[in-house]
N, C-alpha and C positions, 0 to 999 in steps of 0.2 A: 352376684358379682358386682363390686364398685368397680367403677372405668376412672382415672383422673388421666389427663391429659397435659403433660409437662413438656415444655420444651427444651430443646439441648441446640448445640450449635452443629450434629450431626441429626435432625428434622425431630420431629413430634415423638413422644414417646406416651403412651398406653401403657399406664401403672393398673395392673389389672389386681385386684385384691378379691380373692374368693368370700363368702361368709363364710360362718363355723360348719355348717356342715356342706361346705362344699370342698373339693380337693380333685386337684389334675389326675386322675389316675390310669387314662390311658392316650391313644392318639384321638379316639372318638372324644372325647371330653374337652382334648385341644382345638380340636376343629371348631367346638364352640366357642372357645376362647376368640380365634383366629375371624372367627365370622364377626364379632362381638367388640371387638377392637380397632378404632378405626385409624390407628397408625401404621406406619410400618416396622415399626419397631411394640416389643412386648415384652412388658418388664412384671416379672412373677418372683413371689416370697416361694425361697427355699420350702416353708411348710406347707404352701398351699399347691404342690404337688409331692405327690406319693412317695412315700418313703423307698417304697420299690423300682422309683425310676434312676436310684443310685448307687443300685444293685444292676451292674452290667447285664449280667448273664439273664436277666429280665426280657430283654430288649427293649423294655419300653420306652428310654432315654434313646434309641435308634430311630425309633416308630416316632417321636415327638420333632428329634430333628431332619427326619425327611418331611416330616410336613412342613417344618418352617422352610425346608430348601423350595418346595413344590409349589409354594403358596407366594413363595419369594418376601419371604417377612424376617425380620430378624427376634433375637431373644434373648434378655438379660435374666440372667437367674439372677436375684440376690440373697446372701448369705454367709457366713463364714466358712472358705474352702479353705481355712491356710490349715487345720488341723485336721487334713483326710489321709489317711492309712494307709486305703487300699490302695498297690499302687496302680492297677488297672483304671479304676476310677481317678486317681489324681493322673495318668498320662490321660487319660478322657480329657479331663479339665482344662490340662495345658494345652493340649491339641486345638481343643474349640475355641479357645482362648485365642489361638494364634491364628486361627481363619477370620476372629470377628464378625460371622454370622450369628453365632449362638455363644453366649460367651457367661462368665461366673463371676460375682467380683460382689463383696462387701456394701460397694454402695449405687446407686445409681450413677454419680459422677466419675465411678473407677468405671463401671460398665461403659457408659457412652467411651472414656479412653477408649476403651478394648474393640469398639465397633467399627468396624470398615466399611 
């Protein structure tokens, strides 16, 4: 895992970028993240967690955001959500969106908007 550390005008932000063969796949894997980043904020590539944590019925998008609630750390996914379907998963999106703890957004600088 690369760590780059960027600043925003809402504190430090932990661009955590996996290698090739690594990927978020569950909450055990986050907690290494969590342990491993020393902001409070954590900013992660859509690819470099599990395809299955965007699969509701999973739970492992539950399991990831309790621990940033537990840990009290926040979360920017970045990625293109403007073209998601499902609409369980896109009310997910806008909901997390709308608390600004764990939130979705295109770029880092949409993210930080989105963070409370």
């Amino acid at each position: 895992m690369n760590i780059e550390t960027i600043e925003s005008e809402k504190g430090n932000l932990s661009y955590c970028r996996m290698d090739e063969s690594e990927r978020i796949g569950d909450g055990s894997d986050f907690l290494g993240v969590i342990y491993s980043c020393p902001s409070h904020t954590i900013v992660l590539d859509r690819e470099d967690i599990t395809p299955e944590f965007f699969s509701l019925k999973t739970g492992i998008a539950g399991d990831l955001l309790q621990k940033v609630s537990n840990y009290r750390k926040r979360l920017i996914i970045l990625g293109d959500f403007s073209r998601v379907e499902n609409k369980p998963l896109r009310d997910f999106i806008y909901e997390s969106n709308k608390t600004g703890h764990v939130v979705f957004a295109a770029s880092i600088a949409g993210g930080v908007e989105l963070l409370k």
